[in-house]
TIFISE-631573 format. One record per residue (C-alpha): x, y negated, z; residue in one letter. Coordinates in Angstrom, 1 decimal, m for minus. Example, Ala and Ser with C-alpha at 12.3 -4.5 7.8 and 13.67 -1.06 7.14 Angstrom:
+--------+--------+--------+------+
:   east :  north :     up : code :
+--------+--------+--------+------+
:   12.3 :    4.5 :    7.8 :    A :
:   13.7 :    1.1 :    7.1 :    S :
+--------+--------+--------+------+
***
This chain:
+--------+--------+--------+------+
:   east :  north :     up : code :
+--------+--------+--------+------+
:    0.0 :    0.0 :    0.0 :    X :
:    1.6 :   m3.6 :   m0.5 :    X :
:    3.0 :   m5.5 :    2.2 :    X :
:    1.6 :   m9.1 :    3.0 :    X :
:    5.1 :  m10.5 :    2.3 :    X :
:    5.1 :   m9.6 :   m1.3 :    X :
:    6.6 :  m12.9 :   m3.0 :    X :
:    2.9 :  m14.2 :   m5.0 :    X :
:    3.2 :  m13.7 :   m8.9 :    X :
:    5.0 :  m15.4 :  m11.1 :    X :
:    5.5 :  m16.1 :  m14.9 :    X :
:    6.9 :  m13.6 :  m17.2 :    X :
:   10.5 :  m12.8 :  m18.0 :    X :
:   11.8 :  m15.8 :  m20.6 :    X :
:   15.0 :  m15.0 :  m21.7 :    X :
:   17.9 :  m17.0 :  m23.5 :    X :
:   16.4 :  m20.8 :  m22.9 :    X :
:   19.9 :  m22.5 :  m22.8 :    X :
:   21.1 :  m20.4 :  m26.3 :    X :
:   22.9 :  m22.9 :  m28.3 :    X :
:   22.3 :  m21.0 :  m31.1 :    X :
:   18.6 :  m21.2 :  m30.4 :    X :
:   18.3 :  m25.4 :  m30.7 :    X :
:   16.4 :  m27.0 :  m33.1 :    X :
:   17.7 :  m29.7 :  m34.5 :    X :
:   15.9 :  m32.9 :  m36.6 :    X :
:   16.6 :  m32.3 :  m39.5 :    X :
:   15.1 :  m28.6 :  m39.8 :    X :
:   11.7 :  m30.2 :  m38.8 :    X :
:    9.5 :  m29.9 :  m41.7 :    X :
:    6.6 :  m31.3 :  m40.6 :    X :
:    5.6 :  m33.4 :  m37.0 :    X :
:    1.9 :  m33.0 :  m35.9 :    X :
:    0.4 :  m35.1 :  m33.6 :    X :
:   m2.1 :  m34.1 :  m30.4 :    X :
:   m4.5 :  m36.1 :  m31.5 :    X :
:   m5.1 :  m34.6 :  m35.2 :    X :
:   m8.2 :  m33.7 :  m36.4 :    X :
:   m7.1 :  m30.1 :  m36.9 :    X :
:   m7.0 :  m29.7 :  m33.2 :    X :
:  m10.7 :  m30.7 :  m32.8 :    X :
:  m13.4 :  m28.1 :  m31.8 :    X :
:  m17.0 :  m27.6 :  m31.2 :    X :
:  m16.5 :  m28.2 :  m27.8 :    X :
:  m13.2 :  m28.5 :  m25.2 :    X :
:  m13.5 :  m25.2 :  m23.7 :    X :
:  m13.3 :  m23.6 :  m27.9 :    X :
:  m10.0 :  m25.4 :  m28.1 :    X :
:   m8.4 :  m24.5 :  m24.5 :    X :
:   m9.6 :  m21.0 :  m25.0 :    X :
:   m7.4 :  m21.1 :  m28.5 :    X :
:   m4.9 :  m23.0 :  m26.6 :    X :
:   m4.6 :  m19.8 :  m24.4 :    X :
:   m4.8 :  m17.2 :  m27.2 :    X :
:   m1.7 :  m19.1 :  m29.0 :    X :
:    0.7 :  m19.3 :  m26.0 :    X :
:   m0.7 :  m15.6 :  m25.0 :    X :
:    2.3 :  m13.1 :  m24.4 :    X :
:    2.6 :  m10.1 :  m26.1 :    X :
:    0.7 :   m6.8 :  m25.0 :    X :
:    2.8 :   m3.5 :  m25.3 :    X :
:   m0.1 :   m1.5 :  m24.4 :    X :
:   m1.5 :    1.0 :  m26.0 :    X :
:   m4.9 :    0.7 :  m23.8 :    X :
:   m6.2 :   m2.2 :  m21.6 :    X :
:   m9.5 :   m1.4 :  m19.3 :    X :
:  m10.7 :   m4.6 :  m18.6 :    X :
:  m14.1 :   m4.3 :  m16.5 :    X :
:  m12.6 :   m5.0 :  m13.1 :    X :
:  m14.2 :   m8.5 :  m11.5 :    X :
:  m12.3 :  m11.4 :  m13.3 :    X :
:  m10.0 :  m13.2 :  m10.7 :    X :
:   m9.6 :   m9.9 :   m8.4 :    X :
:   m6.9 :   m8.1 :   m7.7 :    X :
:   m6.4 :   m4.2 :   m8.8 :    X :
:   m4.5 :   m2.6 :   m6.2 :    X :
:   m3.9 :    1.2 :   m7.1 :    X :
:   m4.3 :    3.5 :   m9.8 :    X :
:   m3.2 :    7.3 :  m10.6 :    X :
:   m4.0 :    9.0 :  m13.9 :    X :
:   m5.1 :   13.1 :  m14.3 :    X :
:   m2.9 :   15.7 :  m15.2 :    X :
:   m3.6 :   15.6 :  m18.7 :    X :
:   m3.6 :   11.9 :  m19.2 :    X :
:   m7.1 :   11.8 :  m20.3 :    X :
:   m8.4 :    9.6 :  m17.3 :    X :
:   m7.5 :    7.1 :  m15.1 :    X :
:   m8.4 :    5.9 :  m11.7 :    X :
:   m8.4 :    2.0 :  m10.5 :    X :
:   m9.0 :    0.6 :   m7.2 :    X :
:   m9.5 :   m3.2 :   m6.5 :    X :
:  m10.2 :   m6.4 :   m4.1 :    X :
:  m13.9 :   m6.4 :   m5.2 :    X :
:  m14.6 :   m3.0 :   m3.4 :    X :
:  m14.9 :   m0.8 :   m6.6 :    X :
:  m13.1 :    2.2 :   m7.7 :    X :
:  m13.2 :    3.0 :  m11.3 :    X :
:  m12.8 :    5.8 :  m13.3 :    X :
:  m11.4 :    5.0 :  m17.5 :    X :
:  m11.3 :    7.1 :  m20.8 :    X :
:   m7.6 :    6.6 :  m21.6 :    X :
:   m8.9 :    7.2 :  m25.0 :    X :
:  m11.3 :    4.5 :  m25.6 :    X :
:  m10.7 :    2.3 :  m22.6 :    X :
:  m14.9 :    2.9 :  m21.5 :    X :
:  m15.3 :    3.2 :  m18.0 :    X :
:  m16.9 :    6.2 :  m17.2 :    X :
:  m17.4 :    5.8 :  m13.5 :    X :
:  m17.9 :    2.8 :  m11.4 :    X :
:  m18.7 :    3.0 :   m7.4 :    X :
:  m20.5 :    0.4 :   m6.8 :    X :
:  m21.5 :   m0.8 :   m4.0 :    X :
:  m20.8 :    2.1 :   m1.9 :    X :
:  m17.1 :    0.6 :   m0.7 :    X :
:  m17.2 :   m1.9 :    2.4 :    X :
:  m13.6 :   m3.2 :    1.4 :    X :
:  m11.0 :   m3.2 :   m0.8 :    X :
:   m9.9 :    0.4 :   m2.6 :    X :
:   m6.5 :    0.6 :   m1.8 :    X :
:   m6.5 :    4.5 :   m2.9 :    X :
:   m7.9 :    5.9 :   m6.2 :    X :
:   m6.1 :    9.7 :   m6.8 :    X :
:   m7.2 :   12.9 :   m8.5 :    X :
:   m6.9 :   15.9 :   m6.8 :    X :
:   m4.6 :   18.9 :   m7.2 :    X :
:   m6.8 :   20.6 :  m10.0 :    X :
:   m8.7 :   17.5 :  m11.0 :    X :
:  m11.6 :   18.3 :   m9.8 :    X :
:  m12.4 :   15.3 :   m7.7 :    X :
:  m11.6 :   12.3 :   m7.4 :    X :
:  m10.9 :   10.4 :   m4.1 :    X :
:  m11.3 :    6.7 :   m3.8 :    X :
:  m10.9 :    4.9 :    0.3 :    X :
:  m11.2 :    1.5 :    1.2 :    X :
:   m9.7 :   m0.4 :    3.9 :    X :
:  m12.5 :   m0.3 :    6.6 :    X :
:  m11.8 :    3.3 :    6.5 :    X :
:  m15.0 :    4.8 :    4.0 :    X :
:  m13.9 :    7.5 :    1.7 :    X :
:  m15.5 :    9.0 :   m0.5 :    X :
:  m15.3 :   12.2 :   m2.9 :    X :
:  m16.8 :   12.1 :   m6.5 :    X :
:  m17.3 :   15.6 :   m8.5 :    X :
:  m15.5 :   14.4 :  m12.0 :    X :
:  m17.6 :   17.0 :  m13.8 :    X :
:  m20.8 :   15.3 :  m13.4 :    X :
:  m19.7 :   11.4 :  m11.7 :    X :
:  m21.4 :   12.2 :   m8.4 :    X :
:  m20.2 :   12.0 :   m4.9 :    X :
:  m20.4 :   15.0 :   m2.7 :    X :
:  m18.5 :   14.4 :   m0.1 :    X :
:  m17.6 :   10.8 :    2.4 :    X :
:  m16.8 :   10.2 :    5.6 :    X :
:  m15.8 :    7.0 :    7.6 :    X :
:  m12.8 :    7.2 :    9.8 :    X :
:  m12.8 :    5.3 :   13.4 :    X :
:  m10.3 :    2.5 :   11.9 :    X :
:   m8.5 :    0.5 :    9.1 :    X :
:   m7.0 :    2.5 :    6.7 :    X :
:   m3.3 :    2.2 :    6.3 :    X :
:   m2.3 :    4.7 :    4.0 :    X :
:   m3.5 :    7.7 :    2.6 :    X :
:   m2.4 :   11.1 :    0.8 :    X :
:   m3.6 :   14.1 :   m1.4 :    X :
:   m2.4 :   17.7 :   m0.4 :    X :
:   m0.6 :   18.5 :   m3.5 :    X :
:   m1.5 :   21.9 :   m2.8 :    X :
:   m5.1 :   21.9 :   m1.6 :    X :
:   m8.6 :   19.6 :   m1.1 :    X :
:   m7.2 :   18.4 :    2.2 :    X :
:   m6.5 :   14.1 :    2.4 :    X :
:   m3.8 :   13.5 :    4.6 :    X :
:   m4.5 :    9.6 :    6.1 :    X :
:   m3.1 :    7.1 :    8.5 :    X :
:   m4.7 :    4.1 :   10.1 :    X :
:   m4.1 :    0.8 :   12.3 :    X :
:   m4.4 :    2.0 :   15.7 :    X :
:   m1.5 :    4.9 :   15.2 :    X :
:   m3.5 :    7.9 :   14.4 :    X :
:   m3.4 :   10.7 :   11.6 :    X :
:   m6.2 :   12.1 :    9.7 :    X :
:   m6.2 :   15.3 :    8.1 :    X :
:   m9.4 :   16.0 :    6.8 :    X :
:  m10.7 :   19.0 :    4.9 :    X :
:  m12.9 :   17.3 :    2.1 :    X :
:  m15.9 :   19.2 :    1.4 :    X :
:  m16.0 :   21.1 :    4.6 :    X :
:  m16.1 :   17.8 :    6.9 :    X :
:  m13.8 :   19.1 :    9.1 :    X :
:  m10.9 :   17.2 :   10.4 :    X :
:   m8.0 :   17.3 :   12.6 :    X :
:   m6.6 :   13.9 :   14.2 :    X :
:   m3.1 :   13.6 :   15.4 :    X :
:   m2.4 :   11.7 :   18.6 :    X :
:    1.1 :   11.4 :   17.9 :    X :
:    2.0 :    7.5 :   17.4 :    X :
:   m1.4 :    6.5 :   18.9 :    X :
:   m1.2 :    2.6 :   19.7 :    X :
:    1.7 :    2.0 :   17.4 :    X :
:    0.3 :    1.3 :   13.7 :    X :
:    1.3 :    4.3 :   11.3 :    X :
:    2.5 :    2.3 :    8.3 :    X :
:    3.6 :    4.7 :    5.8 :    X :
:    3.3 :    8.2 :    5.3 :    X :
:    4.0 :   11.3 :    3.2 :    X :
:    3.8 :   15.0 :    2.7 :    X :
:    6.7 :   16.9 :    2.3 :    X :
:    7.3 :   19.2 :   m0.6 :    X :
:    6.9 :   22.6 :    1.0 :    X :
:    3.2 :   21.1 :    2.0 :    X :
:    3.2 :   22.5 :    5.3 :    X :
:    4.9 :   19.2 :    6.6 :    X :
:    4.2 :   15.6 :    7.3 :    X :
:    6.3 :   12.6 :    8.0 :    X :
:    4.9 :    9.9 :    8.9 :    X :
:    6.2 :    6.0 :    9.6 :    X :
:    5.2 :    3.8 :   12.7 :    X :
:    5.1 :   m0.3 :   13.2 :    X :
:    7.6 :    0.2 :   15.9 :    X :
:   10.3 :    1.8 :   13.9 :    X :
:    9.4 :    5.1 :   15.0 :    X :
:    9.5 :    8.2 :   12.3 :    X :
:    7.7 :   11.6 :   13.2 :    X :
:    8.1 :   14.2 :   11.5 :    X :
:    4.7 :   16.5 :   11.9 :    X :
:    4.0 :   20.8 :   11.4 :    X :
:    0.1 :   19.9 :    9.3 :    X :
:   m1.1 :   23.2 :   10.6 :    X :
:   m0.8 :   23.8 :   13.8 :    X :
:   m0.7 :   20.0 :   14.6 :    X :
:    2.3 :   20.0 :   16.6 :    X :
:    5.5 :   17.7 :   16.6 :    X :
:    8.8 :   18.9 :   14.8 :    X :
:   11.0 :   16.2 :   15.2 :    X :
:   11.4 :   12.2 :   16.0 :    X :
:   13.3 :    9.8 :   15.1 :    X :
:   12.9 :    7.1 :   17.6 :    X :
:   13.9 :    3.4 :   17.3 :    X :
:   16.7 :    1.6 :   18.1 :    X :
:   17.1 :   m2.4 :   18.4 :    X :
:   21.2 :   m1.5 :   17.7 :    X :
:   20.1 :   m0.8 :   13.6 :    X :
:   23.3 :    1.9 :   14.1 :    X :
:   21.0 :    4.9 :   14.9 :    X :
:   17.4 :    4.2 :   13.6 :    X :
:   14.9 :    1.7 :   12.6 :    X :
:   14.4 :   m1.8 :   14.5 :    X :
:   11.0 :   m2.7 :   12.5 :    X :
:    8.4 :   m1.4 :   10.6 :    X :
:    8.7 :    1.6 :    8.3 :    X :
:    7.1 :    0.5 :    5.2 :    X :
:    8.2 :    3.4 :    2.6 :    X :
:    9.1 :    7.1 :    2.8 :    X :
:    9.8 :    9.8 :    0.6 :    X :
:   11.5 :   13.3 :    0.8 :    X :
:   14.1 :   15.0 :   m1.4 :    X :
:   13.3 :   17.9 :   m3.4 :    X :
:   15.5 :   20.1 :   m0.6 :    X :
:   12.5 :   19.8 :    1.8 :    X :
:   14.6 :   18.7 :    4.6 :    X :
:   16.5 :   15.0 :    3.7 :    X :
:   14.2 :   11.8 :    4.0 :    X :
:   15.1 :    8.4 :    2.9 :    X :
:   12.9 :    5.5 :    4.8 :    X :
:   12.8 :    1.8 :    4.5 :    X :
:   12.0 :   m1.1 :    7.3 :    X :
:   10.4 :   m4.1 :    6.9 :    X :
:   14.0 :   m5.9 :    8.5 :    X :
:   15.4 :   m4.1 :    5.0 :    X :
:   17.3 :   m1.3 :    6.5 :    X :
:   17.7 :    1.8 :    4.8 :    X :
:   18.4 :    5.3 :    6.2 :    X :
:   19.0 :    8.9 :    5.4 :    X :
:   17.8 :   11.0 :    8.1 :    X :
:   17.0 :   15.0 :    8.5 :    X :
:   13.3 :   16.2 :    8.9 :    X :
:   14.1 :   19.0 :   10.6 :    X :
:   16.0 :   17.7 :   13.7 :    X :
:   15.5 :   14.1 :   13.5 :    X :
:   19.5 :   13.2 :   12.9 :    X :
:   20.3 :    9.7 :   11.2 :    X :
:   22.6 :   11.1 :    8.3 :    X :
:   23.5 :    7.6 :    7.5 :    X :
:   22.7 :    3.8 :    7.3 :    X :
:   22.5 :    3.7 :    3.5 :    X :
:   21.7 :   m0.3 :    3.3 :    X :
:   21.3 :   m2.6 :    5.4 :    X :
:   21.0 :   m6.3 :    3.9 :    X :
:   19.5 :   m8.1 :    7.1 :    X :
:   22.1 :   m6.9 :   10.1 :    X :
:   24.0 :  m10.2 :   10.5 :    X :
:   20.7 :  m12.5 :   11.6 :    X :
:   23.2 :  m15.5 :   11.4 :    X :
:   23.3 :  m15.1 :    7.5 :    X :
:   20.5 :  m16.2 :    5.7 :    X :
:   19.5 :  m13.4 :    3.2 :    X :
:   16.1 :  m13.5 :    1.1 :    X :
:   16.7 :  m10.0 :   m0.3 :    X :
:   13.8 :   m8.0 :    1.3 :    X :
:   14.0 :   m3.9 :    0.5 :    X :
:   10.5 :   m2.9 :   m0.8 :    X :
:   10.2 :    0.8 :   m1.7 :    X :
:   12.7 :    3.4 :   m2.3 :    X :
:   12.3 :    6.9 :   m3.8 :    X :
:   14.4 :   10.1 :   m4.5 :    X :
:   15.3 :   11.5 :   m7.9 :    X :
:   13.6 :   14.6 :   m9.0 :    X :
:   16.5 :   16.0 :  m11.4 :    X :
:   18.8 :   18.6 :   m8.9 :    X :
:   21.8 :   17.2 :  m11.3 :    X :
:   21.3 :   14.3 :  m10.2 :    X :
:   21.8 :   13.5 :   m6.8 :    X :
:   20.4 :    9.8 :   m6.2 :    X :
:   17.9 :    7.8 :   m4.5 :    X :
:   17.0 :    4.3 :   m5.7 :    X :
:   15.8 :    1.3 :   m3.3 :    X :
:   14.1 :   m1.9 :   m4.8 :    X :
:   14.2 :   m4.9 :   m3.7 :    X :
:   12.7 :   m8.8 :   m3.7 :    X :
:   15.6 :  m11.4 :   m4.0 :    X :
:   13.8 :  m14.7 :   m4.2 :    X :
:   10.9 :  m15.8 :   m6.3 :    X :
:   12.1 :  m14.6 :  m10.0 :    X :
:   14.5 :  m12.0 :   m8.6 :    X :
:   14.7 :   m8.5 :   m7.9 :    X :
:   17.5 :   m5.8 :   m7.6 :    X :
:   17.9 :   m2.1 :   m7.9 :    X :
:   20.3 :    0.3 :   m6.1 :    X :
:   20.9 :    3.4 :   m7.0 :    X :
:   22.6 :    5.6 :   m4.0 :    X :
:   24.8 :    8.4 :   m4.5 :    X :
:   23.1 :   10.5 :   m1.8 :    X :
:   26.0 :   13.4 :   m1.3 :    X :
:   28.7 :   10.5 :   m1.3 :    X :
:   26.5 :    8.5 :    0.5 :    X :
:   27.8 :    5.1 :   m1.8 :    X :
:   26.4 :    3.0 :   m4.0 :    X :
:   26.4 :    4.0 :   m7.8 :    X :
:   24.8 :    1.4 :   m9.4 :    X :
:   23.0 :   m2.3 :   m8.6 :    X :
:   21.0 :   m3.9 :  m11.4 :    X :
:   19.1 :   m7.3 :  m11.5 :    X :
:   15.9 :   m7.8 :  m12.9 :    X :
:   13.9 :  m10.6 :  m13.7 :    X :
:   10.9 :  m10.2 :  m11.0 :    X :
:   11.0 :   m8.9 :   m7.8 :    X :
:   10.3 :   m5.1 :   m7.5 :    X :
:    6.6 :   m3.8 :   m5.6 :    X :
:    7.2 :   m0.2 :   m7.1 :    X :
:    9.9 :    2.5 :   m8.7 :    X :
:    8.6 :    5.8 :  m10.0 :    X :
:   11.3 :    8.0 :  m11.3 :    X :
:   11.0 :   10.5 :  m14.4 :    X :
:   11.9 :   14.4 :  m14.2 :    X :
:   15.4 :   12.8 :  m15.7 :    X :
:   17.4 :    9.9 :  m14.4 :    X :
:   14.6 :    7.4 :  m15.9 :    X :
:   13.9 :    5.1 :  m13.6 :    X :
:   10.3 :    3.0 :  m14.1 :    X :
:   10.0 :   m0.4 :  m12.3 :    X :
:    6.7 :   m2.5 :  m11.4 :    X :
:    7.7 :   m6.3 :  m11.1 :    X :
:    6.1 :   m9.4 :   m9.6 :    X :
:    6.5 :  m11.1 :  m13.2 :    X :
:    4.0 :   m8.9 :  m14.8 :    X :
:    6.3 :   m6.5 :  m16.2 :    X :
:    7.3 :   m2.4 :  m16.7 :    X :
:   10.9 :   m1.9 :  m17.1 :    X :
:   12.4 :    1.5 :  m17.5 :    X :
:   16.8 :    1.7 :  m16.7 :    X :
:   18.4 :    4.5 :  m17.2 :    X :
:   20.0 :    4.9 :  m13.5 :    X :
:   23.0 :    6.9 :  m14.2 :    X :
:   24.6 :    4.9 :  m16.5 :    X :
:   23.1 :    2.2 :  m14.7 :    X :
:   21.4 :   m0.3 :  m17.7 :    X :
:   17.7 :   m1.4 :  m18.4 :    X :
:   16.6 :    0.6 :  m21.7 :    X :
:   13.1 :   m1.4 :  m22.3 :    X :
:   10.6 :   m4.1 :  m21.2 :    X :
:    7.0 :   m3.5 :  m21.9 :    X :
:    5.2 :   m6.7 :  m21.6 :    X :
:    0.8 :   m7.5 :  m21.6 :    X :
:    0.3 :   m8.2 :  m17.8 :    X :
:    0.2 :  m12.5 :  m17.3 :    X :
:    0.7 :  m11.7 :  m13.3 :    X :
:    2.4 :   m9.1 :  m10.7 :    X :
:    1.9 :   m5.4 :  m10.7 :    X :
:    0.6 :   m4.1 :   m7.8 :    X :
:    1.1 :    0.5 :   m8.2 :    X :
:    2.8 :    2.5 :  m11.5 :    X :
:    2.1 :    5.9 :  m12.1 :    X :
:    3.5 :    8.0 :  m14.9 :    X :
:    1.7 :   11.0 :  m16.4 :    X :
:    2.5 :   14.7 :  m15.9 :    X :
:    4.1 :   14.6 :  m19.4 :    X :
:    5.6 :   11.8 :  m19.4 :    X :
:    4.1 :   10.2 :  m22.2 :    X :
:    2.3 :    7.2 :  m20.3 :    X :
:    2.7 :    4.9 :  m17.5 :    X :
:    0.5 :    3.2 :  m16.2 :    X :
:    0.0 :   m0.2 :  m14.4 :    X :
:   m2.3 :   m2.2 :  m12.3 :    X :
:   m2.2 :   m6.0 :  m11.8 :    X :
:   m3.0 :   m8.7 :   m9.8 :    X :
:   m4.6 :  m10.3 :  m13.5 :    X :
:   m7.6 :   m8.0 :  m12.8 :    X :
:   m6.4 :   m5.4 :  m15.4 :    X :
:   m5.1 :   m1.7 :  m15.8 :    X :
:   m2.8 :   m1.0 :  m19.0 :    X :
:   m1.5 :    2.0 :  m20.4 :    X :
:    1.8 :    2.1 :  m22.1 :    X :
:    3.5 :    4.6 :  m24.2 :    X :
:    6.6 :    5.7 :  m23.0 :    X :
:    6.9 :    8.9 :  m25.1 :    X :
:    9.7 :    7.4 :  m27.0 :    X :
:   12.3 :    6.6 :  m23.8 :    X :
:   10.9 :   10.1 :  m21.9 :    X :
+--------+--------+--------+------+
***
């Protein structure tokens, strides 16, 4: 989910202003119009600033646009099926939305049956349902065969986060006052862990092996919890020092394909590599806000392992300032940077391919795709005007898709870079 400190949108990427090759000169002027000539006239002032608009328009890269999200609200989350043929939205105005890929229709709308925002739109491990929750804590389960809910269920709090099973019908959710949902849709049945209560759980995942959760607290706090039997496995407890845990927030979390290392993030952008069986700090991987003397705007955002075994890595993103943002790439065995690339907006999400692809959401409105072991952007694909909010890519790797704070979802083909 985003964090409130996200740095607000900003104009897209324009590249190359102070060229001197670029300059135009007098004498390659042809022709000089004035503002005030009659070719600029119209039926009426809002026909010429809506053709104003059209003509400074950026260029759309996207091979689908769905459009029928409530102009001037934000879309905050999407996820597409496993065969690319639909994709799921979720926004400010309390809907979730279903979309042909194909043909851009929406094919399922929810109404009114959301209380607040839809921070979480997913499919299912089989694509059978689809889930879509809202801040207050409703969620509710729609049958894709047919459009219809069967299932919902309110929890007792805010929603903070919340996660499929990748393995079964069983949503895995966290909320405000510390708690941990497990609930078996369908069957409403649900199991609540106390670990945490009191202290906000802010982030949260499931393990690969699926039998595992870890989950990330306000205070800095990381457990590390058996999903069956609802015990505690391990802890990794804060620590003011920043030498041996988290002094802040834990605002992102995944888990490396070894089902054992995790890599977690703070809001005080701090880094660490830590063990999921035993709670050990491996190592401080980054840690860009330890000297508070030293002013530094470069605020760690989301981080993520790659899925290749060749490749060792992880990748943190960051926000620098307001048309900033930088990615690290980590040599996890060495435990050293590889690779640190600037891009033009400031980075809200990184989705990694099966490869060393790396996919980028920025805060200028833009996708970017770097290939992170040679460490060098391979393409910009351009079409949103303001920030992206969530990225997902497709099970083939043919698409990605994006979700903006411009009250669209696009589609892009990536088929050509995957």
């Amino acid at each position: 989910m985003m964090q409130d400190r996200h740095t607000p949108p900003f104009p897209p990427d324009v590249e190359d202003l102070d060229s001197a090759d670029e300059m135009i000169v007098e004498d390659d002027i042809e022709e000089v119009i004035e503002l005030n000539d009659p070719i600029f006239e119209s039926a009426s002032s809002s026909d010429s600033e809506e053709s104003w608009k059209e003509t400074v328009t950026q260029k759309d890269d996207a091979v689908c646009v769905f459009r029928g999200h409530t102009p001037g609200s934000t879309v905050f989350c999407c996820s597409l099926s496993k065969n690319g043929e639909l994709a799921a939205t979720g926004d400010e105005d309390d809907k979730g939305y279903l979309w042909n890929t194909s043909t851009s229709e929406s094919v399922l709308n929810t109404g009114t049956s959301h209380e607040d925002s839809v921070i979480f739109s997913d499919f299912n491990h089989n694509d059978k349902y689809l889930a879509t929750a809202d801040m207050s804590g409703k969620i509710k389960l729609w049958r894709i065969s047919d459009k219809t809910c069967v299932w919902e269920t309110t929890v007792m709090n805010d929603i903070t986060w919340i996660k499929w099973h990748h393995l079964s019908d069983v949503l895995v959710a966290g909320v405000v006052t510390g708690e941990v949902y497990m609930l078996k849709v369908r069957k409403d049945d649900y199991k609540v862990f106390a670990h945490g209560t009191g202290d906000k759980s802010e982030s949260g995942i499931i393990l690969p092996d699926g039998k595992r959760a870890a989950i990330g607290y306000q205070s800095g706090t990381i457990h590390v919890i058996d999903l069956k039997s609802n015990t505690l496995l391990s802890t990794i407890p804060p620590d003011q020092t920043r030498s041996r845990g988290h002094s802040a927030a834990v605002i992102a979390l995944d888990c490396y394909m070894d089902n054992n290392l995790l890599i977690s993030v703070s809001l005080e952008s701090q880094t660490i590599l830590s063990t999921a069986h035993n709670g050990k700090v491996v190592c401080i991987l980054q840690d860009l806000k330890k000297n508070e003397a030293e002013v530094n705007t470069n605020n760690v955002e989301t981080a993520a392992f790659c899925k290749d075994p060749t490749f060792p890595a992880a990748a943190t993103g960051t926000v620098v300032s307001d048309v900033e943002g930088k990615i690290y790439i980590w040599d996890i065995s060495k435990q050293t940077l590889r690779h640190e690339m600037s891009q033009e907006g400031g980075i809200t999400k990184l989705v990694w391919t099966r490869t060393t692809l790396l996919f980028t959401a920025g805060l200028d409105g833009n996708l970017r795709c770097f290939d992170a072991k040679a460490g060098h952007r391979l393409q910009v694909f351009s079409g949103h005007k303001t920030a992206l909010y969530d990225l997902c890519i497709s099970s083939d790797e043919k698409k990605a898709l994006t979700v903006s704070d411009d009250s669209t979802a696009r589609i892009f083909d990536i088929s050509s870079l995957c």
